[in-house]
N, C-alpha and C positions, 0 to 999 in steps of 0.2 A: 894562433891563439895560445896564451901560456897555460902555467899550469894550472894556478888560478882561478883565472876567465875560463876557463875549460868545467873545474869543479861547478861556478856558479850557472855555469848553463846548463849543469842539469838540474830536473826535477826534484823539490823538495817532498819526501815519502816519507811518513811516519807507523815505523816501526809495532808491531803488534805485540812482539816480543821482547825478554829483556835479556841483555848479555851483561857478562862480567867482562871487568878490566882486573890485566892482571899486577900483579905488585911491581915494581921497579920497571914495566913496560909500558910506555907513554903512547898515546895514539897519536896517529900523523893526517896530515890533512883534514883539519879540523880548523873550521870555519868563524862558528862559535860556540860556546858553551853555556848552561847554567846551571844552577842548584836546583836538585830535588825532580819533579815529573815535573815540569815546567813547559810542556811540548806546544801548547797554542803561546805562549811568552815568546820561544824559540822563531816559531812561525810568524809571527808579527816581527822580528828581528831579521830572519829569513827574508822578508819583504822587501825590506830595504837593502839590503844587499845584494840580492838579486838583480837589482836594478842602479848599481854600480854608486849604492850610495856611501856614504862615511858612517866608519863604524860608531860614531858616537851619534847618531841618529837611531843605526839600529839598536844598538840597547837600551836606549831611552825609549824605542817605539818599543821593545818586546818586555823591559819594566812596566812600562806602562799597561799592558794587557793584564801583567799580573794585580797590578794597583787597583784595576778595577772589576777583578773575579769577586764577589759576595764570599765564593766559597774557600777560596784562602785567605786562613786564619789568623794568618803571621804576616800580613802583606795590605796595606793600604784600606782601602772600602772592605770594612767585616771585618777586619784584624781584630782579636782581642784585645780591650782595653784593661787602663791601669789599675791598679785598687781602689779608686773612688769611679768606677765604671766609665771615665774618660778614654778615649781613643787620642794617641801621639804617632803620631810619624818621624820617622830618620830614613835618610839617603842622600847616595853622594852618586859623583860621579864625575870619573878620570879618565882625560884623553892622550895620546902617544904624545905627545910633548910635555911632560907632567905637569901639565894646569888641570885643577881640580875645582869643585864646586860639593857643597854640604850643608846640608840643612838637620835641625834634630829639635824632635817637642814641638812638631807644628799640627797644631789641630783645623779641622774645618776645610782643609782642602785635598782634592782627588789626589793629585800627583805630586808628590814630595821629588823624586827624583827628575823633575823637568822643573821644578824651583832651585833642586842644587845646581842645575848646569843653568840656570838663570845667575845664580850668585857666580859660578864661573866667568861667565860672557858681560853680566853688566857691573861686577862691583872687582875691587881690585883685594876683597876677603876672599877667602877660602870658606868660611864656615859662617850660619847666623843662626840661631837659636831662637826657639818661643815664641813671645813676642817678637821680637826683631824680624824673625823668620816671616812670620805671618805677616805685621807690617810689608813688609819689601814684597812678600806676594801679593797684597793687596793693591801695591802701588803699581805693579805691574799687571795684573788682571788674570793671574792667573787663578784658573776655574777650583769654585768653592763646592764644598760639598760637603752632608749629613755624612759621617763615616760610619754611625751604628749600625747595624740592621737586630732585626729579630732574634739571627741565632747568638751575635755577641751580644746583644742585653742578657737572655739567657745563661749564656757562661759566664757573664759576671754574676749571676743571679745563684749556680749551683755554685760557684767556688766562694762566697758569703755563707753560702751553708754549710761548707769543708769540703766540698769537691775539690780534688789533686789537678794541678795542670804543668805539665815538666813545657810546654808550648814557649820555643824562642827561634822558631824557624825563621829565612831569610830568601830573599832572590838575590841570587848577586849572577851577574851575565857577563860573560866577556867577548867578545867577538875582533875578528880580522878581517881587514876588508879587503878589495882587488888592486887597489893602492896600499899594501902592506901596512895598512892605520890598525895600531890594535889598542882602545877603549874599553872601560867595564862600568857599569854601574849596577850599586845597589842598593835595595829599597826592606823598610821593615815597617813592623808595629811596633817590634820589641819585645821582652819576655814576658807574656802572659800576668797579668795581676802586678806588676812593676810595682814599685814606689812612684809616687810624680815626681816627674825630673830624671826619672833615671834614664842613663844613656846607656846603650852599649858598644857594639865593636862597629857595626855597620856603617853610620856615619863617618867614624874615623879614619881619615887618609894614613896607612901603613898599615893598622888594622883589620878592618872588615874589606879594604879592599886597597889593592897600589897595583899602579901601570907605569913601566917601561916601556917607549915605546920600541927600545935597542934592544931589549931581553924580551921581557916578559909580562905577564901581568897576572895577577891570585887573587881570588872572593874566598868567604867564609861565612860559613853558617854554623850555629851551635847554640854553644854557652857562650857567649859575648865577654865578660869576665875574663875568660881564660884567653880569647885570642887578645884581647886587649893588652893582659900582662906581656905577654910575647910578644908582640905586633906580628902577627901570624904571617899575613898579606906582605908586610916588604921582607921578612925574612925568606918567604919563600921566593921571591925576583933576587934577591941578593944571591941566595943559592943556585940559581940560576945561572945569575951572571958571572958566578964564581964556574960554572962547570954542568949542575946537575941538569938532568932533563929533568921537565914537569913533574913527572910521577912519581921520581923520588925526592924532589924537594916538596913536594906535599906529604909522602909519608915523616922525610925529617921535622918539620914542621909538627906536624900531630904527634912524634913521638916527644918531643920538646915539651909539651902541651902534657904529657903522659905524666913526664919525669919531674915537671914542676907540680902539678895534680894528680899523686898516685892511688888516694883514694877517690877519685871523684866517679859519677853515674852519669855524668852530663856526657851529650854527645856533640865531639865539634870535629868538623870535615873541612876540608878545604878544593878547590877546583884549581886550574892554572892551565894559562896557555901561552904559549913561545911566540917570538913574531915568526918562527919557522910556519905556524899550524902543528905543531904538537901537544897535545893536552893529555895532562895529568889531573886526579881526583883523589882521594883518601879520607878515611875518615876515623876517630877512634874505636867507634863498635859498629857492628854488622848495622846494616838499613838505609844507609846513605846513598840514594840514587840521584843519577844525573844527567841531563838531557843534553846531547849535543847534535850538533848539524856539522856532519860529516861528509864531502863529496856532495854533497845536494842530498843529504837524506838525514830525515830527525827520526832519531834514536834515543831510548832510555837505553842507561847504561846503569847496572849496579856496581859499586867502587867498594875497593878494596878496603879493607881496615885492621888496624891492630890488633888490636882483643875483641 
């Protein structure tokens, strides 16, 4: 048995506690990763690979859990919607051979991120929008759905009346399989009270998310704007593949982000994992937690940051 197949046989155990990760020291033997406490996401991710499947199944299967929680906010079913109280969807998703798939502005269906690896697999675009998006989901059957509920009518109800919402969180998951396949994808609503139309980093290839599958591969959650300027996600695989381990090319990364936004309050983190299984995480201010499957065990992990 390798070393690998060895991790995946053991048992997946989730963690009660939270530890820190420290600055410039990247973890090893890491399976997959994602943004924020995302541990039943991880676990449905954990499923499939367990069972010797391909990484680009599990993060689409542990996207998808989070697609359809009510209670995150930033992420598919319940997401906060736009300034005219619509709900939009973005995500993508890239596999070790850099073929990519992305969708952005598609309303009225569960899963955005199993429509952009639909655009991967049936069309020879990379990316479809809006209508178009919805079109092509429609032609292909994948499942529709009311995206409101109760609590996001509500928050669009108090932030009409001036209630504040800084809300532009993200899923982005990366994982590595027993066949050394390492894919990520990731899935939004977008920032809170948006303008229509707006996009931000999540959807875009280099951006919100890039796979190597010879290096590396980096998600991002935040302020969307700012990794956009930078393309966060390929700079951090480029630093990579220039040398750095994970954990400090997400700190270079975040502080790039610093230097170009010195006065900003937005908070934007990055994750990143090696096809070794070494994973790094960073973020610009304290709060950025993030869940990984390490050795067969889910863990929160609290990441390090700048300021």
């Amino acid at each position: 048995m390798n070393r690998r197949n060895f991790l995946y046989s053991l048992p997946a155990i989730s963690a009660s506690g939270v530890v820190s990760v420290s600055q410039n020291q990247s973890l090893s033997n890491v399976q997959a990763i994602a943004t924020w406490d995302n541990q039943s996401a991880l676990q449905g991710c954990d499923q499939v690979l367990t069972q010797n499947g391909y990484a680009l199944d599990a993060v689409e299967a542990g996207v998808r859990v989070a697609e359809s929680n009510p209670d995150d906010l930033s992420v598919g079913y319940g997401g906060l919607p736009d300034a005219t109280g619509k709900i939009s969807l973005d995500a993508c998703v890239m596999n070790e051979l850099l073929r990519c798939g992305s969708v952005s502005y598609v309303r009225g269906y569960a899963h955005p991120v199993s429509i952009a690896r639909g655009v991967m697999e049936f069309t020879d675009h990379v990316m479809l929008v809006g209508d178009g998006a919805e079109a092509f989901a429609k032609k292909k059957g994948y499942e529709r759905r009311k995206l409101e509920t109760k609590a996001s009518k509500q928050a669009h109800k108090e932030w009409k009346k001036g209630a504040s919402s800084n809300n532009h969180d993200t899923i982005g998951m990366l994982a590595l399989d027993r066949q050394d396949r390492l894919c990520g994808a990731c899935s939004t609503s977008g920032r809170a009270f948006k303008l229509p139309g707006r996009v931000g980093d999540s959807p875009i290839i280099g951006a919100g998310l890039y796979v190597d599958g010879k290096v590396g591969a980096a998600a991002a959650t935040g302020m969307g704007e700012q990794v956009l300027t930078t393309l966060g996600c390929f700079h951090i695989v480029e630093l990579m593949r220039q040398g750095s381990n994970p954990q400090a090319a997400c700190e270079l990364a975040v502080n790039r982000i610093i230097e170009a936004f010195p006065k900003s309050a937005d908070q934007v983190a990055f994750i990143a994992l090696s096809r070794r299984g070494e994973a790094g995480m960073h973020a610009r201010y304290e709060g950025f937690k993030v869940t990984i499957l390490e050795a067969g065990h889910i863990r929160v992990i609290d990441a390090s940051h700048t300021q």
